[in-house]
C-alpha positions as CSV (number, residue, x, y, z in Angstrom):
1,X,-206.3,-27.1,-32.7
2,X,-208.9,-26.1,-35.2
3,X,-211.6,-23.5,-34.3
4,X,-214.1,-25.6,-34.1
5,X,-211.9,-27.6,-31.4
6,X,-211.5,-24.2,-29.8
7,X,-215.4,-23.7,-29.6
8,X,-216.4,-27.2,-28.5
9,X,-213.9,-26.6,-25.7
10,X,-215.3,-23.2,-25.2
11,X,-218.7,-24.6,-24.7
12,X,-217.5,-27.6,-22.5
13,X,-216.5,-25.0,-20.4
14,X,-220.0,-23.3,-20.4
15,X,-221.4,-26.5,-19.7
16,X,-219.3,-27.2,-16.7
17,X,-219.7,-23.8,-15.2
18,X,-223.7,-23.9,-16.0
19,X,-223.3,-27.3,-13.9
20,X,-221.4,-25.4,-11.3
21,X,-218.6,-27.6,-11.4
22,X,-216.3,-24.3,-11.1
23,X,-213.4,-25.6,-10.4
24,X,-213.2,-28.2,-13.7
25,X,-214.7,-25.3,-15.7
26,X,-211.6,-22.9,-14.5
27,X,-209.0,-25.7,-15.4
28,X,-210.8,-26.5,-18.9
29,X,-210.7,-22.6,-19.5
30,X,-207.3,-21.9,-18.1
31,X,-206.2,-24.8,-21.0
32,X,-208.2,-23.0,-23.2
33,X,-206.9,-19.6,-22.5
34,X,-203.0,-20.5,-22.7
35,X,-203.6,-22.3,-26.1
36,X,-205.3,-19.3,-27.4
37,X,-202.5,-17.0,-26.4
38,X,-199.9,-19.0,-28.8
39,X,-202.5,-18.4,-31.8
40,X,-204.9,-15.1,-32.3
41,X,-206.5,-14.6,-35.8
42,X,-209.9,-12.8,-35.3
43,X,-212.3,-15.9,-34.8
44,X,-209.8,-16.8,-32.2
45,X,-209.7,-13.4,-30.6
46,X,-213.1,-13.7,-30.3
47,X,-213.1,-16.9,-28.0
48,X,-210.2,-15.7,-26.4
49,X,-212.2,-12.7,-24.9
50,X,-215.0,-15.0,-24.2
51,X,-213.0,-17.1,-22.3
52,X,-211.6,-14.2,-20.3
53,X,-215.1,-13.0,-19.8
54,X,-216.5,-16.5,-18.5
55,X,-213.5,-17.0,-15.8
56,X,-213.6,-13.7,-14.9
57,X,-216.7,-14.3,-13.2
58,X,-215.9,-17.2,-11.7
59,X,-213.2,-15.6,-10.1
60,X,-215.5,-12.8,-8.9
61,X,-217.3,-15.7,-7.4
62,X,-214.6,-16.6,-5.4
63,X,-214.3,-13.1,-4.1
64,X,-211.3,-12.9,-6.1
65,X,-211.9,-9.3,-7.6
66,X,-208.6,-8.6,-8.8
67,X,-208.0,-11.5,-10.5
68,X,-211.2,-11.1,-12.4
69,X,-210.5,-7.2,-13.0
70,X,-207.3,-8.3,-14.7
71,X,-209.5,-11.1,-17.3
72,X,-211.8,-8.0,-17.8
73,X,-209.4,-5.9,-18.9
74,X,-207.9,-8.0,-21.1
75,X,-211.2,-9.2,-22.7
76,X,-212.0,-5.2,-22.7
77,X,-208.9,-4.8,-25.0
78,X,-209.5,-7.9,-27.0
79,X,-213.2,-6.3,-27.7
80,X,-212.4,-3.1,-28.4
81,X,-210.0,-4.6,-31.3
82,X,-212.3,-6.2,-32.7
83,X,-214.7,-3.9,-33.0
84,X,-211.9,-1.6,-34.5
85,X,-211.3,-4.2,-36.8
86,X,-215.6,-4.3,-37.7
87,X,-215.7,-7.8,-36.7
88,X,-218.3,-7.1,-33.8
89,X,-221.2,-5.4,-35.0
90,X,-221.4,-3.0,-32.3
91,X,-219.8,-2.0,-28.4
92,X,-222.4,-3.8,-26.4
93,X,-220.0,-6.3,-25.2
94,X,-217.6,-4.0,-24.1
95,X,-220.0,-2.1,-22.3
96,X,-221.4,-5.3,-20.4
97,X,-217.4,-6.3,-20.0
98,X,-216.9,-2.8,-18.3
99,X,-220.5,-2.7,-16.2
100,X,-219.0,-6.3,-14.4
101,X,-215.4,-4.5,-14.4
102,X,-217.5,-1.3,-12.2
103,X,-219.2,-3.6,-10.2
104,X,-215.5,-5.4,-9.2
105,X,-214.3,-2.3,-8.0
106,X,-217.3,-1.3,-6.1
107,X,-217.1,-5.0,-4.0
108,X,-213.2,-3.3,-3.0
109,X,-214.3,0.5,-2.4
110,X,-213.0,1.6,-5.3
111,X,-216.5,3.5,-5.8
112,X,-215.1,6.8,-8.0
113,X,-213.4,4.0,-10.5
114,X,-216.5,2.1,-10.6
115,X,-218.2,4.5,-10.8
116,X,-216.2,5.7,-14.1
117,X,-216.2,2.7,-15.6
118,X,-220.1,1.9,-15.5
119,X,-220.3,5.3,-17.3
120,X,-218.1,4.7,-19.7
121,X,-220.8,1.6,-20.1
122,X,-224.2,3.4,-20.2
123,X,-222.4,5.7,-22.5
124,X,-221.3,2.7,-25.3
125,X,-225.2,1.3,-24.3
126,X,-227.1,4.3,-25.0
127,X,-225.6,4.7,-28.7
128,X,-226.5,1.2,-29.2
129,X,-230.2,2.2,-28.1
130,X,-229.9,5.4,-30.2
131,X,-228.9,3.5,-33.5
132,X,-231.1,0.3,-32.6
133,X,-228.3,-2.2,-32.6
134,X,-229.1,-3.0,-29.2
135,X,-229.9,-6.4,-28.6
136,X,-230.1,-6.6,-24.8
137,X,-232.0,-4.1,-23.3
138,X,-231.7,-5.4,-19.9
139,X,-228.1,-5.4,-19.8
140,X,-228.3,-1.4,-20.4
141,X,-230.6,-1.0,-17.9
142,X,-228.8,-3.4,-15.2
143,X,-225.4,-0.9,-16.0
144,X,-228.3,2.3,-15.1
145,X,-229.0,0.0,-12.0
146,X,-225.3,-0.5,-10.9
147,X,-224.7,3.4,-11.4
148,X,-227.5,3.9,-9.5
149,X,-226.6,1.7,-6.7
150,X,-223.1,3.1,-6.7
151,X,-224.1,6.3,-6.6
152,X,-225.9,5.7,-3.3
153,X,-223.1,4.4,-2.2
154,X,-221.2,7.5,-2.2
155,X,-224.7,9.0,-0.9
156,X,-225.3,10.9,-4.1
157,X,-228.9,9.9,-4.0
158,X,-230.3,12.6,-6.0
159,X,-227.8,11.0,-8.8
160,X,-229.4,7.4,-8.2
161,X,-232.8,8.5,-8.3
162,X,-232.4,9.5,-11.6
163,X,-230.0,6.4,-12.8
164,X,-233.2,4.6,-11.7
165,X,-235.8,6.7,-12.7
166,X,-233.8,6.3,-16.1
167,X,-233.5,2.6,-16.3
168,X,-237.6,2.3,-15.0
169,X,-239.0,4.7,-17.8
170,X,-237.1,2.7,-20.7
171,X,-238.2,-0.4,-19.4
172,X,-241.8,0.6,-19.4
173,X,-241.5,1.1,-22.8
174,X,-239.7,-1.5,-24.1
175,X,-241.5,-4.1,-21.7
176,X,-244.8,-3.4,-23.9
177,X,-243.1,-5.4,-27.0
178,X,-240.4,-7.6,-24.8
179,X,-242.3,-9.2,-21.8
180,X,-238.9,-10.7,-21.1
181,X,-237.9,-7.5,-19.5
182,X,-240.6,-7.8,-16.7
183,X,-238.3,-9.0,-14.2
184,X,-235.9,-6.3,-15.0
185,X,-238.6,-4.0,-14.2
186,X,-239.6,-5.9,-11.2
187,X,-236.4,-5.8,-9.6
188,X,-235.4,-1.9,-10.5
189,X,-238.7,-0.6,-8.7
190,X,-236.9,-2.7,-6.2
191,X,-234.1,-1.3,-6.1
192,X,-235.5,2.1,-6.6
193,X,-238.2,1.4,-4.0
194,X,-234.9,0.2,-1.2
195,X,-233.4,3.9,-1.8
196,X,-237.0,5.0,-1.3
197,X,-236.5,4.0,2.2
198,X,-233.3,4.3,3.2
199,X,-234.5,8.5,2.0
200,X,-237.8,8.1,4.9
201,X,-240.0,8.3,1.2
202,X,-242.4,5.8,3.1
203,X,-245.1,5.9,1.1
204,X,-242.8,6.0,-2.4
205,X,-241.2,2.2,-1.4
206,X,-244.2,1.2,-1.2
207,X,-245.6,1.7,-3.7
208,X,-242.5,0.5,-5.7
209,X,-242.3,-2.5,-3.7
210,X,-246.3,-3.4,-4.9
211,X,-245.6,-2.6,-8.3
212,X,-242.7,-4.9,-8.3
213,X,-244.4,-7.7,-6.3
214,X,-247.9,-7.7,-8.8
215,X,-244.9,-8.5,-11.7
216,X,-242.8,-11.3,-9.5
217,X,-246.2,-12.7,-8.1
218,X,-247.7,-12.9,-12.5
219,X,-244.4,-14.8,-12.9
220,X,-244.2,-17.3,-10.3
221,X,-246.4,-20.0,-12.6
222,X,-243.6,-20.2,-14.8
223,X,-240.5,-19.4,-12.4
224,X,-241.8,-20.8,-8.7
225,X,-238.0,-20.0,-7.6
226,X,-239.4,-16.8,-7.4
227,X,-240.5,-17.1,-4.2
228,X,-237.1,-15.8,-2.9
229,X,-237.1,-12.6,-4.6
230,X,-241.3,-11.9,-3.8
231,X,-240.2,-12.8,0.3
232,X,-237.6,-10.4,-0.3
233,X,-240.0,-7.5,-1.2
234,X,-242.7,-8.3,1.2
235,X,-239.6,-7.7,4.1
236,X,-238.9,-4.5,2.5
237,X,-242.0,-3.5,2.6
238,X,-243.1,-3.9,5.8
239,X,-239.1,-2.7,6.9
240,X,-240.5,0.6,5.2
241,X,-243.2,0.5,7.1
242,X,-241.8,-0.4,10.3
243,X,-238.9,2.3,10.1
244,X,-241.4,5.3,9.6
245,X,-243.5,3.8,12.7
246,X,-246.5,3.0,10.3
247,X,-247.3,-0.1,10.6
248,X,-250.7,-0.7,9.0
249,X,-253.0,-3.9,10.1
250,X,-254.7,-3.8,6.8
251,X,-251.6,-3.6,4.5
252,X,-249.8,-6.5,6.7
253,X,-253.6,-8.4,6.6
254,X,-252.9,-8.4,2.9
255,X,-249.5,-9.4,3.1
256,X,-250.3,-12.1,5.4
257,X,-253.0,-13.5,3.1
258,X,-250.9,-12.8,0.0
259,X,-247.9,-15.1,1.2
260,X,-250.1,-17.6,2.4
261,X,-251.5,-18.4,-1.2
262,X,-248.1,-17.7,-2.5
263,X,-246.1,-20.8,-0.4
264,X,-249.1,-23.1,-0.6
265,X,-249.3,-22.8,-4.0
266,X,-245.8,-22.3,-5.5
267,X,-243.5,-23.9,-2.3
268,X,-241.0,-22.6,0.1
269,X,-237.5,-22.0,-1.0
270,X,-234.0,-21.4,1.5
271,X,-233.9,-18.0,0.2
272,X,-237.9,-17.5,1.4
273,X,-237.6,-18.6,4.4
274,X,-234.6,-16.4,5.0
275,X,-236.5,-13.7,4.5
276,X,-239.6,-14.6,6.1
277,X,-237.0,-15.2,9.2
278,X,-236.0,-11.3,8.8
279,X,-239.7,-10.6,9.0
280,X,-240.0,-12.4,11.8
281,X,-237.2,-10.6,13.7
282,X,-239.1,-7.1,12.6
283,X,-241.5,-8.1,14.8
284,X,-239.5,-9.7,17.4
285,X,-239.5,-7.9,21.5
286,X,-236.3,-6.4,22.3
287,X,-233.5,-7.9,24.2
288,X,-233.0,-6.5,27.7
289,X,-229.6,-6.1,28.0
């Protein structure tokens, strides 16, 4: 096959998955793969690893974490030679191959080798940053996200704090020229504003939880799915609340108000009302047993 052959194949692929028709997807890859083991020049090295990288998620997908550890590591290695050989620019693929390798190994409880491999990816991200060949800054700051989730994991939450504090200040910046990054930012005060409560910091979550809302809530006109992920922060929010025994009529008033103009205007989604279901159940009496 010629390597255009390889990339229209490559791209069926993409298409298929994008579809979610996984399971054709993983059969044109797996084609794809075995051909491309019989004939590696660079270019072809280079799909190789894509490949990899594409059915390694789809195996994550399926829960199946080993199986996707061993594409990632091959696609690591493929990567790393090419960038040895100065036909990739720079190591920001490798770090994003080894973030989703940490990320594997924190889904088995391998936390202390995730944990080592999404540093060995902040570290190949932050001399990307330093000498501007960065071209995804939301993919470093998703790694500083992961290490700080980890990292609470293993209940070093001083350590997250900063992993997030990190990831928040350098999306502040860069979201000034790169609107794009908004919902990066929205969903790291998130993230930031769930270890906020799970460390009693009431007031903290909060306010991270209203600083990511405003964003998700000034994107819904063009992303409505949204919905999900604002539902989401309005029941951590009031979880906050509820947890330090401070629940305040005004604040849920607002809330109350706030959703209302949200759902009639931009709809209901499965993932809403999953989460307007766990609001519900903050709320609900207690069993007698």
């Amino acid at each position: 096959m010629s390597l255009t052959d390889y990339k229209e194949k490559l791209q069926n692929a993409v298409d298929l998955v994008n579809k979610n028709e996984l399971d054709q997807g993983r059969k044109v890859l797996q084609e794809l793969i075995d051909e491309l083991h019989e004939n590696q020049t660079n270019e072809e090295k280079d799909i190789l690893a894509t490949a990899l990288d594409i059915r390694s998620l789809i195996r994550a997908y399926g829960r199946d974490f080993e199986g996707s550890m061993k594409d990632l590591d091959e696609s690591i290695a493929l990567r790393k030679f090419l960038f040895s050989e100065k036909f990739s620019k720079n190591q920001e693929d490798i770090a994003r191959l080894l973030t989703h390798k940490g990320i594997n190994l924190g889904q088995i409880g391998k936390l202390d080798e995730a944990l080592s491999q999404i540093k060995e990816a902040i570290n190949l991200y932050e001399e990307c940053y330093k000498d501007g060949s960065l071209s995804n800054t939301g993919l470093y700051t998703h790694a500083l996200n992961q290490l700080a989730i980890t990292q609470k994991n293993m209940n070093n939450f001083e350590s997250s704090f900063e992993a997030f504090n990190k990831a928040i200040d350098i999306l502040e910046k860069e979201v000034k020229v790169d609107n794009s990054l908004n919902l990066d930012l929205a969903v790291t005060y998130m993230n930031r504003g769930i270890n906020n409560v799970e460390t009693s910091k009431t007031q903290d979550s909060i306010d991270d939880f209203r600083k990511s809302i405003d964003i998700v809530i000034d994107s819904l006109k063009e992303r409505p799915e949204l919905v999900g992920l604002y539902s989401r922060l309005v029941y951590y929010s009031i979880l906050s609340m509820a947890r330090s025994g401070l629940i305040l009529p005004d604040k849920l008033e607002k809330f109350k108000t706030e959703s209302e103009y949200v759902f009639n205007t931009y709809g209901m989604t499965e993932e809403a009302e999953f989460w307007m279901t766990k609001i519900g159940e903050l709320f609900a009496p207690p069993q007698s047993s």
